[in-house]
gemmi code that builds the backbone of each chain (N, CA, C; Angstrom):
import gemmi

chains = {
    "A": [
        ("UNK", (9.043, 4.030, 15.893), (8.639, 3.190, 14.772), (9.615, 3.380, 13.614)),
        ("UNK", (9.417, 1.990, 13.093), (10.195, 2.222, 11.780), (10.193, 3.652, 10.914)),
        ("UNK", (11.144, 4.213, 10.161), (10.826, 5.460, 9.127), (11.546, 5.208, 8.301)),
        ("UNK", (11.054, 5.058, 6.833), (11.761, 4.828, 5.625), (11.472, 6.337, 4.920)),
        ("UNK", (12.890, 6.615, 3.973), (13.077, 8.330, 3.656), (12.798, 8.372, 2.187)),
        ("UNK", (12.052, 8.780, 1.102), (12.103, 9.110, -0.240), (12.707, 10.650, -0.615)),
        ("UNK", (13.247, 10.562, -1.791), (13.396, 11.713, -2.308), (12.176, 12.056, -2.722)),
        ("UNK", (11.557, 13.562, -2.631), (10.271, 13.950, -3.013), (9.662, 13.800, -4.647)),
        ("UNK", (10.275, 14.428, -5.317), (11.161, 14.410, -6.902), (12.063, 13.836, -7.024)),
        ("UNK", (12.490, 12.945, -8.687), (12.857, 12.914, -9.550), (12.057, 13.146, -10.785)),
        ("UNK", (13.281, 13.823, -11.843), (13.051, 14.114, -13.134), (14.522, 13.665, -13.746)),
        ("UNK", (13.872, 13.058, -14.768), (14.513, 12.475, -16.173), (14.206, 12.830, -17.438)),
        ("UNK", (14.877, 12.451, -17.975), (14.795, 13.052, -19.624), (14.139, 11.505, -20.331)),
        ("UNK", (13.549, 11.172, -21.278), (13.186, 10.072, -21.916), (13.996, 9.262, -22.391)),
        ("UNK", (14.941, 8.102, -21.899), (15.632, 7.377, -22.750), (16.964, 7.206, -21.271)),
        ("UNK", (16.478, 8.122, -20.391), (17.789, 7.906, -19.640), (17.460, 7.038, -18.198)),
        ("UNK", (18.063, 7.033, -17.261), (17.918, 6.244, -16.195), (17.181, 6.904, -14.592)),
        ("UNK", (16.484, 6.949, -14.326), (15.894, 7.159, -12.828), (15.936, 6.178, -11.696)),
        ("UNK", (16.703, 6.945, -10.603), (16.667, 5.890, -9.652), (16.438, 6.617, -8.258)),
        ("UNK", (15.844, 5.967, -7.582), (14.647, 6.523, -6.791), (15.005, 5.585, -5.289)),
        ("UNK", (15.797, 6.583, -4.239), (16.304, 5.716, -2.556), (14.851, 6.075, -2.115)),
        ("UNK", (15.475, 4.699, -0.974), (14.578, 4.629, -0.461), (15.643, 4.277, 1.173)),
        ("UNK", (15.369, 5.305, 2.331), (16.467, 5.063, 3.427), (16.099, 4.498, 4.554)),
        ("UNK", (16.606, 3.712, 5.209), (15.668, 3.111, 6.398), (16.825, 2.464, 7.196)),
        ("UNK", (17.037, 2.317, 8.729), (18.560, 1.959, 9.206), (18.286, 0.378, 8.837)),
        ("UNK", (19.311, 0.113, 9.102), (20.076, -1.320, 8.230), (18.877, -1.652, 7.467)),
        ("UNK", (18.501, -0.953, 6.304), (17.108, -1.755, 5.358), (17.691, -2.858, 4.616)),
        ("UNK", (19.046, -2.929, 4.444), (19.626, -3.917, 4.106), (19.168, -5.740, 4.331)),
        ("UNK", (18.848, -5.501, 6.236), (18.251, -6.586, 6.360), (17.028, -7.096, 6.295)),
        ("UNK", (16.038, -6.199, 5.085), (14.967, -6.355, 5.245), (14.454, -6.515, 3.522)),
        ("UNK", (13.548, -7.420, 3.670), (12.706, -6.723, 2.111), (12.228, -6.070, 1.791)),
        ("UNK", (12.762, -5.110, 0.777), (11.545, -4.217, 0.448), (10.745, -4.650, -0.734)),
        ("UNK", (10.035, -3.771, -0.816), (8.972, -4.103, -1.730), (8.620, -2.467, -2.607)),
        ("UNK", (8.473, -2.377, -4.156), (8.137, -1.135, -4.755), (7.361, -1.076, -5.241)),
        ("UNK", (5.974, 0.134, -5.665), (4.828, 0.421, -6.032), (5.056, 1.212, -6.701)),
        ("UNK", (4.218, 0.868, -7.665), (4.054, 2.435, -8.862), (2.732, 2.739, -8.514)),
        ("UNK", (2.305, 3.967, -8.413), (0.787, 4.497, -8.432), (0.712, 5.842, -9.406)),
        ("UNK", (0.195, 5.731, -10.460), (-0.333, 6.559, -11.199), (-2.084, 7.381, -10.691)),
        ("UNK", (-1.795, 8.646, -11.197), (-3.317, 9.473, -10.707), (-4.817, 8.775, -10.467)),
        ("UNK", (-5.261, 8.720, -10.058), (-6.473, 8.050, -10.030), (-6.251, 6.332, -10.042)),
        ("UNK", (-5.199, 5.542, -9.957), (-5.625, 4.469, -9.686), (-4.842, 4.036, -8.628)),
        ("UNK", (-5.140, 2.663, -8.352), (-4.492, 1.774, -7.273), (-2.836, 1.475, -7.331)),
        ("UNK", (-2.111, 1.411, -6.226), (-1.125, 1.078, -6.364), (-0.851, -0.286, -7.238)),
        ("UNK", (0.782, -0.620, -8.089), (0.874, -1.892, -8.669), (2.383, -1.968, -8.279)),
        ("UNK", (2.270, -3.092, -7.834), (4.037, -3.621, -6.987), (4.363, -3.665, -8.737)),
        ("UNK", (5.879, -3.479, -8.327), (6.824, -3.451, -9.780), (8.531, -4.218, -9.323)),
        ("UNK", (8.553, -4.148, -8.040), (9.445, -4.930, -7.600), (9.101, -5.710, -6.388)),
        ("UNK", (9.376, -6.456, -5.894), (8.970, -7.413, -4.411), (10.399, -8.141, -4.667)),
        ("UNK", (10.562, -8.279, -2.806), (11.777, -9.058, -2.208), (13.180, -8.407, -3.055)),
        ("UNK", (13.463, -7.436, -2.499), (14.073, -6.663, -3.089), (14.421, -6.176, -4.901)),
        ("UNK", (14.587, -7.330, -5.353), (14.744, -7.497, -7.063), (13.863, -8.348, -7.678)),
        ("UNK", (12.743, -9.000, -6.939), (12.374, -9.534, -7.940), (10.896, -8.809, -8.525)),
        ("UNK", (10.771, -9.384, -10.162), (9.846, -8.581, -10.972), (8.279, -9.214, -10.997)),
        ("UNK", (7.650, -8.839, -10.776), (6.409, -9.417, -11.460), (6.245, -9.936, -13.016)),
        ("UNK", (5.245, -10.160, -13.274), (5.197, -10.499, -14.657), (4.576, -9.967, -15.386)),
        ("UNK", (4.676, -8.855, -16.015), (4.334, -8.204, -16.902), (4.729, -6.817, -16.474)),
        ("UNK", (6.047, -6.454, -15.981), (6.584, -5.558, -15.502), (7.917, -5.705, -16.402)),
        ("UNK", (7.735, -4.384, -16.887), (9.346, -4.712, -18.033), (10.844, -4.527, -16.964)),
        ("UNK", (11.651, -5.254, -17.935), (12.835, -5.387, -17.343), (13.486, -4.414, -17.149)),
        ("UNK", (12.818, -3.539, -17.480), (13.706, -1.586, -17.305), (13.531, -1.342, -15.844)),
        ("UNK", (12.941, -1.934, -15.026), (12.567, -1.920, -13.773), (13.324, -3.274, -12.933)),
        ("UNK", (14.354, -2.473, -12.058), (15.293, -2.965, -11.100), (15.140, -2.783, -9.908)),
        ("UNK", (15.763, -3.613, -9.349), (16.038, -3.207, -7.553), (17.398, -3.640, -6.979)),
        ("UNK", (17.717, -3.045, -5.907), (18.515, -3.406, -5.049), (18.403, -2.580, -3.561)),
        ("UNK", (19.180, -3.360, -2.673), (18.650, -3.313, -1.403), (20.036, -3.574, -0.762)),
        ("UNK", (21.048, -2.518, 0.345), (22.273, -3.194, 0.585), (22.193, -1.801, 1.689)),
        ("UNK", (22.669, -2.452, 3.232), (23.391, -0.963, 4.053), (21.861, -0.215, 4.574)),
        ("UNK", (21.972, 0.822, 4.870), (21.111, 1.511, 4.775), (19.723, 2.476, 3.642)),
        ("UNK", (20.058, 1.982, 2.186), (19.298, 2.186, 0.925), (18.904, 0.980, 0.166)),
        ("UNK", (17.680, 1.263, -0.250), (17.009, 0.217, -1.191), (16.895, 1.263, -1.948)),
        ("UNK", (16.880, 1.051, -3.434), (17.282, 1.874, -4.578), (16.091, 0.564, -6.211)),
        ("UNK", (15.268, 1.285, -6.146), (14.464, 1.326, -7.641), (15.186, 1.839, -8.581)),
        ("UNK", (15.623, 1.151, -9.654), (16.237, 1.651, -10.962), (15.090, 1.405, -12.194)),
        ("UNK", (15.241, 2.981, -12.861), (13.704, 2.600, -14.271), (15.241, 2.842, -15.177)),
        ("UNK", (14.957, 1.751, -16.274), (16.255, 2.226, -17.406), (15.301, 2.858, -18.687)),
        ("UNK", (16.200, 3.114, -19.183), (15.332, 3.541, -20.561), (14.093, 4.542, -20.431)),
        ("UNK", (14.001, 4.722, -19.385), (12.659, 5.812, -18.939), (11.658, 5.935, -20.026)),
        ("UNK", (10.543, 5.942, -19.849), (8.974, 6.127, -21.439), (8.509, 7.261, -20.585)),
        ("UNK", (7.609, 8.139, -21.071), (6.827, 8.666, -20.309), (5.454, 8.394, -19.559)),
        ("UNK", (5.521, 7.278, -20.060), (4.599, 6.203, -19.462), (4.929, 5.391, -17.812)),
        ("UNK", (6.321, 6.209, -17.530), (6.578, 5.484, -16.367), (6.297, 6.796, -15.109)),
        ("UNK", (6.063, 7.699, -15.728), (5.572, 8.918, -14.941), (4.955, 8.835, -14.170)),
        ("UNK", (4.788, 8.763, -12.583), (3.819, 8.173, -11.804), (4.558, 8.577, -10.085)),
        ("UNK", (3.958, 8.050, -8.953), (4.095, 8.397, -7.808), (4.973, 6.893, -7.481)),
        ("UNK", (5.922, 6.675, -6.615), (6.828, 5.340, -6.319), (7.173, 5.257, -4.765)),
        ("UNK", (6.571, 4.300, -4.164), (6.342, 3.578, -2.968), (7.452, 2.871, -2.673)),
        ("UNK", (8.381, 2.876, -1.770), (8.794, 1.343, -1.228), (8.004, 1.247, 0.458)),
        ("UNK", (8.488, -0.230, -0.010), (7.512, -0.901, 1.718), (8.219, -2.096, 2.502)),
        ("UNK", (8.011, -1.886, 3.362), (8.657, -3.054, 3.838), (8.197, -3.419, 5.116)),
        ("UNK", (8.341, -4.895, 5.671), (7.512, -5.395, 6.858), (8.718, -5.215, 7.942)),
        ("UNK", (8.168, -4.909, 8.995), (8.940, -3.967, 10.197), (9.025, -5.195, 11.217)),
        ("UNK", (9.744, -6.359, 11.860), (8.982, -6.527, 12.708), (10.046, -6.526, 14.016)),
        ("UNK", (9.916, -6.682, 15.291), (10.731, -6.243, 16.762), (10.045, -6.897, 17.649)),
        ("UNK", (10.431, -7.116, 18.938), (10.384, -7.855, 19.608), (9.172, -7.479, 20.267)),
        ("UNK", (8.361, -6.427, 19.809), (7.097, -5.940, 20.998), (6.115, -5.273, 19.233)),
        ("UNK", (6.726, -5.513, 18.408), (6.184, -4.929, 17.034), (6.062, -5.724, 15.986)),
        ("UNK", (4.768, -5.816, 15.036), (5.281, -6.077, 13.876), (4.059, -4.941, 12.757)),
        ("UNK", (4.496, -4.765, 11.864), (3.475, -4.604, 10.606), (4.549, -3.134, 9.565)),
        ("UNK", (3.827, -3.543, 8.787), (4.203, -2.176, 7.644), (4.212, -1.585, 7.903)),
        ("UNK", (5.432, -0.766, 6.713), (5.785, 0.888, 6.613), (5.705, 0.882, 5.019)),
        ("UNK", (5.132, 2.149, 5.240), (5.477, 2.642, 3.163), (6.600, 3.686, 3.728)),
        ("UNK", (7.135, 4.033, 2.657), (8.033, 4.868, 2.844), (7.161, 6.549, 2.530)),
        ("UNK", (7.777, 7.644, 1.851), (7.198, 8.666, 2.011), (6.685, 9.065, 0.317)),
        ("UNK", (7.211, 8.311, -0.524), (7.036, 8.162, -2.083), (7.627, 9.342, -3.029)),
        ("UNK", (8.006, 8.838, -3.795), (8.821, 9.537, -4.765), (8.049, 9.772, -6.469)),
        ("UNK", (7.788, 11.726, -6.541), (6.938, 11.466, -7.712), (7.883, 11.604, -9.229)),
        ("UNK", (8.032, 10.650, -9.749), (8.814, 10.601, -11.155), (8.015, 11.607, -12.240)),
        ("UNK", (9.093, 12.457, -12.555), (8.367, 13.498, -13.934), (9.403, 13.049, -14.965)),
        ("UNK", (9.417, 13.266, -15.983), (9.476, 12.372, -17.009), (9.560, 13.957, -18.119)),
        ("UNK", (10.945, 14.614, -18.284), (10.653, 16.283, -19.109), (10.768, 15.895, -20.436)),
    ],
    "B": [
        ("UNK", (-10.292, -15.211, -12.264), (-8.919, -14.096, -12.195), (-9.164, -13.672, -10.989)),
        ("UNK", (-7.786, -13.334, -9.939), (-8.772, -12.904, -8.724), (-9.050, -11.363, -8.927)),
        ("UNK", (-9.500, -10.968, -7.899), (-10.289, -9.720, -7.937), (-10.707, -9.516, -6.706)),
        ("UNK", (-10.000, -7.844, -5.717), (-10.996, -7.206, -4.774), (-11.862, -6.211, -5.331)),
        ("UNK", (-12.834, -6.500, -5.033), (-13.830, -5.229, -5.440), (-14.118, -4.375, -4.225)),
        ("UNK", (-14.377, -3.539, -4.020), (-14.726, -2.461, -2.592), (-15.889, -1.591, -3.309)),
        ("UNK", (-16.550, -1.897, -1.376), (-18.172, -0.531, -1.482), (-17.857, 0.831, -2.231)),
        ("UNK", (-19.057, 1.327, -2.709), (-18.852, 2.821, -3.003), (-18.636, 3.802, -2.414)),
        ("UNK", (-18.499, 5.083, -3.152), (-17.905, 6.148, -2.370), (-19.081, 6.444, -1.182)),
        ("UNK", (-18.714, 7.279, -0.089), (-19.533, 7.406, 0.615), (-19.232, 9.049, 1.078)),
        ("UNK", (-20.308, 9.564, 1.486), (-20.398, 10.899, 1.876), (-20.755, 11.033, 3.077)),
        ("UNK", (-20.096, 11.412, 4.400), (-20.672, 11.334, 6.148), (-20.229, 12.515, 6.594)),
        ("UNK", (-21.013, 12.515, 7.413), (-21.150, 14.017, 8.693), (-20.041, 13.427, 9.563)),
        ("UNK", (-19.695, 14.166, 10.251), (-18.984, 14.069, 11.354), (-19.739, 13.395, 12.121)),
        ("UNK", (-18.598, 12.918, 13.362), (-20.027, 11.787, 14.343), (-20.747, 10.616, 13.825)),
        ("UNK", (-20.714, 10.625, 12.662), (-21.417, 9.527, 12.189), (-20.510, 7.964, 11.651)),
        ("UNK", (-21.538, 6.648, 11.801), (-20.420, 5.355, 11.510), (-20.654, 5.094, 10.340)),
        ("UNK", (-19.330, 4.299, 9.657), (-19.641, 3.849, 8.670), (-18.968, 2.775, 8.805)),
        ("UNK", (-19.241, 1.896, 7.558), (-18.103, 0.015, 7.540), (-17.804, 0.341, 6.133)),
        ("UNK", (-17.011, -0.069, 5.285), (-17.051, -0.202, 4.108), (-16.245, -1.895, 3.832)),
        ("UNK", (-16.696, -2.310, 2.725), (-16.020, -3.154, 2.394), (-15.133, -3.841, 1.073)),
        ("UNK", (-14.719, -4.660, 1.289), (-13.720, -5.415, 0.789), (-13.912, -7.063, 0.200)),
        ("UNK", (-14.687, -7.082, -1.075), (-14.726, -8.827, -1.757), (-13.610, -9.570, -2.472)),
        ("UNK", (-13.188, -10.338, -2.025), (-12.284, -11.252, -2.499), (-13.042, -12.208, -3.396)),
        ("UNK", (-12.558, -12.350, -4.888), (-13.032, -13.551, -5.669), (-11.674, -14.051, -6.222)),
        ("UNK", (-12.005, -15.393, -6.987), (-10.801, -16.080, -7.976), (-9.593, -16.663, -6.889)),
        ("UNK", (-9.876, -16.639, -5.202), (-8.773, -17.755, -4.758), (-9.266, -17.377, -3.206)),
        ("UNK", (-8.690, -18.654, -2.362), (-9.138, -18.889, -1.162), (-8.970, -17.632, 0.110)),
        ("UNK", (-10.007, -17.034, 0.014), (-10.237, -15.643, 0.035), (-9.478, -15.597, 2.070)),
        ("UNK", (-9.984, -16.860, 2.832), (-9.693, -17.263, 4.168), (-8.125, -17.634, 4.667)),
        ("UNK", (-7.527, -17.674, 3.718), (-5.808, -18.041, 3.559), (-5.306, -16.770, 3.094)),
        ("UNK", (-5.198, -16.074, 2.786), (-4.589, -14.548, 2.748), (-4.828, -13.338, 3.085)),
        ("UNK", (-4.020, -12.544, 3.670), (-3.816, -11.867, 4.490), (-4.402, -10.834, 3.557)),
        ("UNK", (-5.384, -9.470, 4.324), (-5.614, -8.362, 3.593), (-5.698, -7.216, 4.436)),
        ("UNK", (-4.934, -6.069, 3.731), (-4.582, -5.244, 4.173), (-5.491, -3.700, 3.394)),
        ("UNK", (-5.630, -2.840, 4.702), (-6.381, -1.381, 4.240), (-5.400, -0.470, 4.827)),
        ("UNK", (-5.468, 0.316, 3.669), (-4.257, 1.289, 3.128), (-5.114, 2.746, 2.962)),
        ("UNK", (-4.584, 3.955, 3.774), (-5.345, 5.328, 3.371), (-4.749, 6.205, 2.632)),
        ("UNK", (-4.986, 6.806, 1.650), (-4.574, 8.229, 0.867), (-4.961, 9.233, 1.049)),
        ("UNK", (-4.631, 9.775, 1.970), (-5.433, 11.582, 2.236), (-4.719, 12.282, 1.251)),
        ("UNK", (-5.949, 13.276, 0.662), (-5.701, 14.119, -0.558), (-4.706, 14.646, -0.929)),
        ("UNK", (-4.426, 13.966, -1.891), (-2.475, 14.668, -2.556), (-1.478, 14.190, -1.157)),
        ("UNK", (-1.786, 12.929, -0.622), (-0.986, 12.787, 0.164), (-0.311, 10.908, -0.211)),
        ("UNK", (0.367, 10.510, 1.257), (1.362, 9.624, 0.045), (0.433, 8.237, 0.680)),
        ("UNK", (0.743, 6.695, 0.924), (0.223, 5.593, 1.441), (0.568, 5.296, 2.892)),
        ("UNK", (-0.159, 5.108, 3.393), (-0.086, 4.656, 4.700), (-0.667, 2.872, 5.351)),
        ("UNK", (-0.151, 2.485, 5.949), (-0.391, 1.462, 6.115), (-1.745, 1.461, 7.403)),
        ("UNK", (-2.774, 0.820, 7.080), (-3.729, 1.029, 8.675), (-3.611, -0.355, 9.788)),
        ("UNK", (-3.780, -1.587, 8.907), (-3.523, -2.668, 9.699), (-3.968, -3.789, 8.485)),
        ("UNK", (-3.924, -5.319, 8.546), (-4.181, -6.476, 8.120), (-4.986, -7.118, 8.825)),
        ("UNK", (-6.046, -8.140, 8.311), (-6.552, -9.012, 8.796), (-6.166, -10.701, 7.882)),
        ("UNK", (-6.050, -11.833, 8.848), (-6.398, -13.060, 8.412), (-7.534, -13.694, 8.434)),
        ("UNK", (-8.550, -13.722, 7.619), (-9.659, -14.154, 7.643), (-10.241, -15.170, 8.219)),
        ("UNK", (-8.912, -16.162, 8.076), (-9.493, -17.361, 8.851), (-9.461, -17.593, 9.962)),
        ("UNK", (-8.762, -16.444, 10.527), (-9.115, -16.699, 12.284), (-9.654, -15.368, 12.752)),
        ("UNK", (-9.185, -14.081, 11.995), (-9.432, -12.994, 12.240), (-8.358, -12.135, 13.101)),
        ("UNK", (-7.440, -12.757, 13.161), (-5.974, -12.433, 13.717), (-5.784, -10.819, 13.090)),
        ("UNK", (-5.591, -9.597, 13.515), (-5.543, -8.259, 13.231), (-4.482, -7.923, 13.453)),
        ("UNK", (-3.751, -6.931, 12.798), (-2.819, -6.625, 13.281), (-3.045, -4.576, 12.831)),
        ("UNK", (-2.851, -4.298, 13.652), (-3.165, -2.661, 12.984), (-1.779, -1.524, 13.558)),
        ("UNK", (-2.066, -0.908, 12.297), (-0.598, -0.015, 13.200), (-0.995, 1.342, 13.782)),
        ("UNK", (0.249, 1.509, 14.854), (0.052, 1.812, 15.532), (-0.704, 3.677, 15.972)),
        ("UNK", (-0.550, 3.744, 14.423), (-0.961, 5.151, 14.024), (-3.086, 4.911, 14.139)),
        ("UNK", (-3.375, 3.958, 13.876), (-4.465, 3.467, 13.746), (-5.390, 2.807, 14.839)),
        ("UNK", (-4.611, 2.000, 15.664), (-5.043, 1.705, 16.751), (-5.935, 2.460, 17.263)),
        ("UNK", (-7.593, 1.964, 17.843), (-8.268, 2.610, 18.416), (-8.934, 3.596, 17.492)),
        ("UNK", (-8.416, 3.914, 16.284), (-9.676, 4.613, 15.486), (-10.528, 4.141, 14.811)),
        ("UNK", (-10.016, 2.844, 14.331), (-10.793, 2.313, 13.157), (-10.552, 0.592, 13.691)),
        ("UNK", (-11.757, 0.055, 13.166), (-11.944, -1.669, 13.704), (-11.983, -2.245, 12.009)),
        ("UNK", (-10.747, -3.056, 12.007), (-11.215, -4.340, 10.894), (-11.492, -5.521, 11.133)),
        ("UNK", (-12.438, -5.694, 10.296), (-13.173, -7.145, 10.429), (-12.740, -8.015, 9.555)),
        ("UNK", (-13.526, -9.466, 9.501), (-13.833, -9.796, 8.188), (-14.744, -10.964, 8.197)),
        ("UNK", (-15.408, -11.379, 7.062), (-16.583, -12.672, 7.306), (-16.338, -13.255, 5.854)),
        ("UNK", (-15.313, -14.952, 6.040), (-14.880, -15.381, 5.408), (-15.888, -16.349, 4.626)),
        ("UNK", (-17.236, -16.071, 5.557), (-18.179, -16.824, 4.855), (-18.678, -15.571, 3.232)),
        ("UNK", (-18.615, -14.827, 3.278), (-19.180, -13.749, 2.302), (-17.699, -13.562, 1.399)),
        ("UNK", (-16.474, -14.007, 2.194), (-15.434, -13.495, 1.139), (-15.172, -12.255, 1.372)),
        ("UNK", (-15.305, -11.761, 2.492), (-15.263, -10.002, 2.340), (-14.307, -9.435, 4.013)),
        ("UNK", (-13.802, -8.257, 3.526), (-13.069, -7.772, 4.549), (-13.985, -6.338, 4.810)),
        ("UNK", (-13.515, -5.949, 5.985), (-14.442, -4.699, 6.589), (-13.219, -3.874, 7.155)),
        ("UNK", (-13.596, -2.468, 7.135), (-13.275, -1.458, 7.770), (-13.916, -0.468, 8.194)),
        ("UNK", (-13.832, -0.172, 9.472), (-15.221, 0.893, 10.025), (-14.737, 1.568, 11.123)),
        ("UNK", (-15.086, 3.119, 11.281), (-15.403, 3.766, 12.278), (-16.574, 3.861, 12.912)),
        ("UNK", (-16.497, 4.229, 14.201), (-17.762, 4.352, 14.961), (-17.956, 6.044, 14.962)),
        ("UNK", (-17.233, 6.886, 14.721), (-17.176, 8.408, 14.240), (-16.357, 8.850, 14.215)),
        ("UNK", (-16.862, 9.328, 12.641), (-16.072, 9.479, 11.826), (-15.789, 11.103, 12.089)),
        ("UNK", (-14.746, 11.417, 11.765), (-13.864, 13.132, 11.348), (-13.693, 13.387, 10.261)),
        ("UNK", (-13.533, 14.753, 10.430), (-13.356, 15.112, 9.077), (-11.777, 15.042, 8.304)),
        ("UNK", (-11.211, 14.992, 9.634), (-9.726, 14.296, 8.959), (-9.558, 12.435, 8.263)),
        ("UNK", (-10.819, 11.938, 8.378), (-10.885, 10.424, 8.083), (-11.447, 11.151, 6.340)),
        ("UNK", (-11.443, 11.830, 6.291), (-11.549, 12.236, 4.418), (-10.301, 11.702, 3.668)),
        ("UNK", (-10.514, 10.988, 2.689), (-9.403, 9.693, 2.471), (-10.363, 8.940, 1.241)),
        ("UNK", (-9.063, 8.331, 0.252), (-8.786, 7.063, -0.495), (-8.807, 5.621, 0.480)),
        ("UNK", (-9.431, 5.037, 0.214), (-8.704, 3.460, 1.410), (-9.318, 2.773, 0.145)),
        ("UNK", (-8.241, 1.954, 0.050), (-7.452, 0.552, -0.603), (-7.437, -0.545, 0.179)),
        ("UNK", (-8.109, -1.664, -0.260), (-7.708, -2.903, 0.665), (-6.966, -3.576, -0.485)),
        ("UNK", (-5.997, -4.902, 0.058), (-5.084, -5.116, -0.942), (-4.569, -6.694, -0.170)),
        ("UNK", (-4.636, -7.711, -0.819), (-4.287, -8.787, -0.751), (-2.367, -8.893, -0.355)),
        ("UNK", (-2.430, -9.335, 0.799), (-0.738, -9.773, 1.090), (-1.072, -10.793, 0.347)),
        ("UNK", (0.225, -11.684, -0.379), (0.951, -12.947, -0.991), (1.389, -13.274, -0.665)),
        ("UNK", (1.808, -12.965, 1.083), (2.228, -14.143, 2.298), (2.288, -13.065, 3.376)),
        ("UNK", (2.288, -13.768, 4.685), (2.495, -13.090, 5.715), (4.075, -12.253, 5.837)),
        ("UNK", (3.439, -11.042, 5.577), (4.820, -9.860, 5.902), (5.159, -9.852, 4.634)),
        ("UNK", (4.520, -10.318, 3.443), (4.534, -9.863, 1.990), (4.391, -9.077, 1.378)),
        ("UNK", (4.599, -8.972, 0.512), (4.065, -7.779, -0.900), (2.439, -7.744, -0.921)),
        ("UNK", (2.166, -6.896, -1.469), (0.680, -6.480, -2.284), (-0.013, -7.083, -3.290)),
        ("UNK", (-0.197, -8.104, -3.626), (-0.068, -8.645, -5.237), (-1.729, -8.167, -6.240)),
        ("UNK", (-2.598, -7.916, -5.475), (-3.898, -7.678, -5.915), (-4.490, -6.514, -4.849)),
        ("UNK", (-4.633, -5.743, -5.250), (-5.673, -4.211, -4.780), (-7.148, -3.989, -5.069)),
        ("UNK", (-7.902, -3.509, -4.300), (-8.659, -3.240, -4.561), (-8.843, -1.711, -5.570)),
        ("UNK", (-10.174, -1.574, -5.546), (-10.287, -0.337, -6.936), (-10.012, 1.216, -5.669)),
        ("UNK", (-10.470, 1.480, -4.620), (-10.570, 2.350, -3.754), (-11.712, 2.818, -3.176)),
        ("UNK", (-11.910, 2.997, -2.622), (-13.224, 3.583, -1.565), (-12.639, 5.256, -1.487)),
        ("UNK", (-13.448, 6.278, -1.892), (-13.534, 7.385, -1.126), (-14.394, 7.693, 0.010)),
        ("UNK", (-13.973, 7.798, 1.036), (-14.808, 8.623, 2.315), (-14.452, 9.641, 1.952)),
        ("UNK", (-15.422, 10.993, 2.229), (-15.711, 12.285, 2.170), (-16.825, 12.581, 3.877)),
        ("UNK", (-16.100, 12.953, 4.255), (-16.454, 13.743, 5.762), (-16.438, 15.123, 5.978)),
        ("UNK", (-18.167, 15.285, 6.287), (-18.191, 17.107, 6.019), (-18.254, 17.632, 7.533)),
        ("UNK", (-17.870, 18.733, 7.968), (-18.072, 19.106, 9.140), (-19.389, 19.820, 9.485)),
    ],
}
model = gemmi.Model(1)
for chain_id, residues in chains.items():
    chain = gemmi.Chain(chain_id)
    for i, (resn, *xyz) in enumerate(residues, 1):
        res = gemmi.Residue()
        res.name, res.seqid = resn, gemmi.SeqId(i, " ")
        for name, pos in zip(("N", "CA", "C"), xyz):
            atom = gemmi.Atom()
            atom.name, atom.element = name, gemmi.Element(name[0])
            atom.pos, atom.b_iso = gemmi.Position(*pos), 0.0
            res.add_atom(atom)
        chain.add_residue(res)
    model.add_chain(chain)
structure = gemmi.Structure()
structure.add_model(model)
structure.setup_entities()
């Protein structure tokens, strides 16, 4: 089955940039999709189809997707962006289809 | 506005069944795909499987297969997930969560269901 790889941790300083792989073979040809989940609540997509944003998701929140890495960029970091980070993506093969999350990446924010 | 709402927490013995569910309001609840998602404690998301309501087309992965049955009854608006017995490793967060197209993103979640399974 598909396996997509997170770094366990990242930490940033407030004001600077976090960016958060996500590894999967050729994920390049695939969409991913990114989640923020903070303690106690539900996941909230922050990127879909590789770069694009929802709406009411600030623009400090990027994506890209090329090769073997899909890569979440937070700019400007708040400590408000402190939280657990998902990518996902739909798997599908000639005898397969359905989702993978990846393994999630928890952002600390010093 | 739409909105999943999901059953309350629930507390089960081992051996024992449960269903919990999943209400869709604010859009055509039978045209989109919904998906249940588990969080075991301090652990990360997992995918369990999707249903299409309007035919009931399932798709479950493969980690899941054979433990757990999803339903759904598009007349009530609601999606289901259930064991017939339960473990104490089925102790878990589950999330059901609206796809925004087939093999899509997440766009609406539910609030979460805790199962708690005692031995």
């Amino acid at each position: 089955s598909y396996v997509l790889s997170q770094p366990p941790s990242v930490s940033v300083a407030p004001g600077k940039t976090a960016r958060i792989t996500c590894g999967g073979n050729y994920i390049g040809g695939k969409s991913v999709h990114w989640y923020q989940q903070k303690p106690g609540q539900a996941p909230v997509v922050v990127i879909y189809y590789d770069t694009d944003r929802p709406l009411g998701i600030p623009e400090r929140f990027s994506g890209s997707n090329s090769g073997n890495t899909a890569t979440l960029t937070i700019s400007r970091v708040e400590v408000g962006d402190e939280a657990d980070y998902y990518c996902q993506v739909w798997d599908r093969t000639s005898d397969h289809r359905g989702y993978v999350f990846g393994t999630g990446t928890t952002v600390t924010v010093l | 506005e739409i909105q999943l709402v999901q059953s309350g927490a629930e507390v089960k013995k081992s051996g024992e069944s449960l269903k919990i569910s999943c209400q869709g309001s604010g859009y055509s609840f039978a045209t989109y795909w919904v998906g249940w998602v588990r969080q075991m404690p301090g652990k990360g998301l997992e995918w369990m499987g999707i249903i299409y309501p309007d035919d009931s087309d399932v798709i479950y992965s493969p980690s899941f297969q054979g433990q757990v049955t999803i339903s759904a009854d598009k007349s009530v608006s609601t999606a289901y997930l259930q064991w017939s017995s339960l473990k104490a490793s089925d102790t878990a967060m589950y999330f059901c969560a609206r796809m925004y197209g087939s093999g899509s993103y997440s766009d609406y979640w539910g609030q979460g269901t805790l199962v708690t399974v005692s031995s």
